[in-house]
C-alpha positions as CSV (number, residue, x, y, z in Angstrom):
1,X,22.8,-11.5,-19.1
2,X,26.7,-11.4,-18.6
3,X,28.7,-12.0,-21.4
4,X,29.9,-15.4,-19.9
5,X,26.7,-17.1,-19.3
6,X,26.0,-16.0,-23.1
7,X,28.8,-17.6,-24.4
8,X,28.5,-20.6,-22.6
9,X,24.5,-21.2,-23.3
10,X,26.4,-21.2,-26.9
11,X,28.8,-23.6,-26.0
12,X,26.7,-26.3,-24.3
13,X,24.0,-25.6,-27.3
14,X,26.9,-26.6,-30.0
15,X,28.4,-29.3,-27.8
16,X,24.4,-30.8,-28.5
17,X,24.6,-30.1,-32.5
18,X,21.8,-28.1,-32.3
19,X,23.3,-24.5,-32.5
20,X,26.2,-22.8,-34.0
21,X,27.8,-19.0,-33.2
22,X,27.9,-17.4,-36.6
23,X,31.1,-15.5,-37.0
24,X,30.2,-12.1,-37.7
25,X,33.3,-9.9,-35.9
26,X,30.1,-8.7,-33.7
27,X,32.7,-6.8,-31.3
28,X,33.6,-5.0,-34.2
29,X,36.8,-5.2,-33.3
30,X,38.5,-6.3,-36.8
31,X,38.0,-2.1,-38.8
32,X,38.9,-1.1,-42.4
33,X,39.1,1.9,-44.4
34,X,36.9,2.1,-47.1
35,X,38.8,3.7,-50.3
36,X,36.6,7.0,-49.3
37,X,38.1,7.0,-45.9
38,X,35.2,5.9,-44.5
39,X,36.0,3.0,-41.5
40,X,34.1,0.0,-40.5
41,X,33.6,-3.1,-39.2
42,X,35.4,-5.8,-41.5
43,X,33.1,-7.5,-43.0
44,X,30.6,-5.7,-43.0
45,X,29.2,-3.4,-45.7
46,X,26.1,-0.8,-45.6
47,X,23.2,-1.2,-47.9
48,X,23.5,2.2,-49.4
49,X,20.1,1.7,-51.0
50,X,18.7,1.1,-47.8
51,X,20.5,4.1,-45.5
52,X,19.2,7.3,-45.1
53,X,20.3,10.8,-43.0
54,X,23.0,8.9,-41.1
55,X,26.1,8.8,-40.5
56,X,27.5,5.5,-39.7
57,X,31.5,5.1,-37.7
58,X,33.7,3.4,-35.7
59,X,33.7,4.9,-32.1
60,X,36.9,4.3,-30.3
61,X,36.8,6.2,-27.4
62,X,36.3,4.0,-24.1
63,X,33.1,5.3,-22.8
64,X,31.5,4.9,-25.9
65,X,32.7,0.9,-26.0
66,X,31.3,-1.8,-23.6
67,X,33.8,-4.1,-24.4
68,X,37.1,-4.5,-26.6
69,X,38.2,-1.7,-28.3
70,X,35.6,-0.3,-30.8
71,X,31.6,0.3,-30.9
72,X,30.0,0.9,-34.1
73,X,28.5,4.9,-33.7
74,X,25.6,5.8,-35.5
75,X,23.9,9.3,-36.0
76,X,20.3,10.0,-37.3
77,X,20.4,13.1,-39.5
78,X,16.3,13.2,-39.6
79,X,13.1,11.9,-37.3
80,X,13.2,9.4,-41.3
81,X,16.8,8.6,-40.7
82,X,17.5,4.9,-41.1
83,X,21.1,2.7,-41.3
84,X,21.2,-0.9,-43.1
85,X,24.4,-3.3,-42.4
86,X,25.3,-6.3,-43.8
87,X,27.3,-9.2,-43.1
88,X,28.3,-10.1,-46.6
89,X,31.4,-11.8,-45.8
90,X,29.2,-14.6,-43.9
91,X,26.4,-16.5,-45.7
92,X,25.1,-19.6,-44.1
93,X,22.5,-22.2,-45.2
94,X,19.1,-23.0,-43.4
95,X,16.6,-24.9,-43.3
96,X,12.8,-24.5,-42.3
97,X,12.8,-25.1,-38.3
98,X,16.0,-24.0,-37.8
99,X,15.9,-20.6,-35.4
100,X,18.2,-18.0,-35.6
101,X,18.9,-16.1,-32.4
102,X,20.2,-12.9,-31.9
103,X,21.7,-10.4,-29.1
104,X,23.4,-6.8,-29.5
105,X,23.7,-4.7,-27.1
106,X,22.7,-0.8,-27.6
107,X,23.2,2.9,-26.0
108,X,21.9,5.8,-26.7
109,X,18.3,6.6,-28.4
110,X,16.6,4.7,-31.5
111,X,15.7,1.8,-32.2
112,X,17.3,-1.7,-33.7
113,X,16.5,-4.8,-35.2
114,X,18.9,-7.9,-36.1
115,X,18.1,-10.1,-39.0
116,X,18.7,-11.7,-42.5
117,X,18.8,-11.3,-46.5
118,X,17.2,-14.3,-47.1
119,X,18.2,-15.6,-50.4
120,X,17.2,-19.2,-52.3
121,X,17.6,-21.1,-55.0
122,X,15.2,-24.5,-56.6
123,X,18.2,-26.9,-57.2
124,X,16.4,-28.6,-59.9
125,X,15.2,-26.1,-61.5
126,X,18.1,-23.4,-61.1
127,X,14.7,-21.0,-60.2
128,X,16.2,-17.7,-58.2
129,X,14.2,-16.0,-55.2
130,X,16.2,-13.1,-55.4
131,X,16.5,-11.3,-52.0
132,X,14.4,-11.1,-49.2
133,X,15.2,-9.0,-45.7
134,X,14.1,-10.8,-42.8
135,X,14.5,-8.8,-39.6
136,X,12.9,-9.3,-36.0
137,X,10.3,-7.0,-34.1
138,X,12.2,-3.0,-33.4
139,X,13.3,-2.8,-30.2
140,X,13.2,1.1,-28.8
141,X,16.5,2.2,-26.6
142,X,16.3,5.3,-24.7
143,X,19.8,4.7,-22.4
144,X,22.4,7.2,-22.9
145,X,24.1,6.1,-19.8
146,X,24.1,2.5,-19.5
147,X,24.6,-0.1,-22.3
148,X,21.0,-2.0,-23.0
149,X,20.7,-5.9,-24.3
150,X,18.6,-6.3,-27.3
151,X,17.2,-9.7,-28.2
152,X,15.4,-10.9,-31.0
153,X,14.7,-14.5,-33.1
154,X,13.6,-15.4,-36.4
155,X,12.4,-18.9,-37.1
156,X,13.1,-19.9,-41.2
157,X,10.1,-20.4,-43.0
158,X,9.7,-21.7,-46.6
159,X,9.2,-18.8,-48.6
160,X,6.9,-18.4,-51.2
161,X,7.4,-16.4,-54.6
162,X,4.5,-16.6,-57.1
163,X,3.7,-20.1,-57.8
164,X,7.2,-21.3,-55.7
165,X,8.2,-22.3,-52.5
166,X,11.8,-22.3,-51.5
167,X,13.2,-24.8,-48.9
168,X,17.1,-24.2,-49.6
169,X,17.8,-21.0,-48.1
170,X,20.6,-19.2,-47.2
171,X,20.9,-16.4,-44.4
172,X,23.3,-13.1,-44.4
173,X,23.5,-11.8,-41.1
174,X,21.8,-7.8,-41.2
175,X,21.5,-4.6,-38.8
176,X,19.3,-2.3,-39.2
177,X,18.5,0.9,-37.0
178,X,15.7,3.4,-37.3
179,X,15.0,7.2,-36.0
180,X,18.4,7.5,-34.2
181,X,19.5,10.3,-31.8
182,X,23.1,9.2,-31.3
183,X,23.2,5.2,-31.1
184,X,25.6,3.2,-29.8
185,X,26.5,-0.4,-31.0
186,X,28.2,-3.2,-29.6
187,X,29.0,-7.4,-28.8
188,X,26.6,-8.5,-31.4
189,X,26.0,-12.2,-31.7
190,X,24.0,-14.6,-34.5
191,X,23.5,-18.0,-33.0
192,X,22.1,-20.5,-35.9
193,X,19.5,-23.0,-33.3
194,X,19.0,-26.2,-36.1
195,X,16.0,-28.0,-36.3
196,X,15.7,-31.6,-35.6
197,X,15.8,-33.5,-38.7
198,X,12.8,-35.3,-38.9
199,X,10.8,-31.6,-37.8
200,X,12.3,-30.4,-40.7
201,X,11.4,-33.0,-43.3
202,X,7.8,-32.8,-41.9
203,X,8.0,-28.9,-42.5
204,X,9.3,-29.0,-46.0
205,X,6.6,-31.6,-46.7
206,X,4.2,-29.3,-45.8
């Protein structure tokens, strides 16, 4: 889909109050220098932890970028290797029912999926879930000529810990990337779909 009917889908969605475009510099085109040199996307940060036999930059060379200036370039090391980004400059509540939607568009060979650290909190009891990722189903790309849209969604559901079920959540936007060849990055976009309000009372209910 071209970027404009994207963006305006978006529009007439948050002209309704049902839907809001998370800001998540998803061009990539806002880049800092780590202090060890390394440059990425402002904003984001990679889940050392979770990142294995990559290499993870900033392309800035024009056929590697479909739109802007920059692309974020990643580079498997290993059949294992795996990259984990997150937005932590952008947390956002949700609610059960709400949906968040998701695009990015992809070159090369591996495979991606968009997501969310799900985190929560039981306001009257100050109870912590801790950290949850919540990404949507891989999506494979074998296209190292042409740029390929990848979509996915992620409805919020309560979420359960032990004896607990948490209802106020809050979403941090996440990439992740799995058994990459080279893999090419770029116009990412988090749209936040909200639920209805009386859908979502009857789903914390429940």
């Amino acid at each position: 889909m071209p970027i404009c009917c994207t963006l305006l889908c978006c529009l007439l969605l948050a002209l309704e109050g049902k839907a809001e475009e998370l800001e998540v510099n998803g061009g990539f085109e806002r880049v800092v220098a780590s202090k060890t040199g390394q440059v990425l996307p402002d904003g984001w940060l990679l889940n050392t932890a979770a990142c294995h036999d990559c290499t993870v930059l900033i392309s800035k060379n024009p056929a590697e970028v479909r739109s802007g200036h920059f692309s974020l370039w990643l580079e498997g090391e290993s059949s294992q290797s795996q990259a984990y980004l997150m937005r932590y400059a952008s947390r956002t509540a949700v609610k059960p029912g709400d949906v968040l939607r998701m695009t990015v568009w992809a070159q090369g060979k591996g495979e991606v999926s968009l997501g969310a650290l799900a985190t929560g909190t039981i306001s009257t009891t100050g109870q912590n879930l801790g950290a949850r990722t919540l990404a949507g189903k891989r999506v494979a790309v074998d296209s190292p000529e042409s740029w390929q849209q990848c979509e996915f969604s992620l409805e919020v559901q309560p979420i359960r810990k032990n004896d607990l079920v948490f209802t106020d959540l809050s979403y941090v936007p996440i990439i992740l990337t799995f058994n990459m060849d080279v893999l090419l990055l770029d116009d990412c976009t988090f749209v936040l779909e909200h639920a209805e309000e009386e859908k979502a009372a009857s789903e914390q209910e429940n």
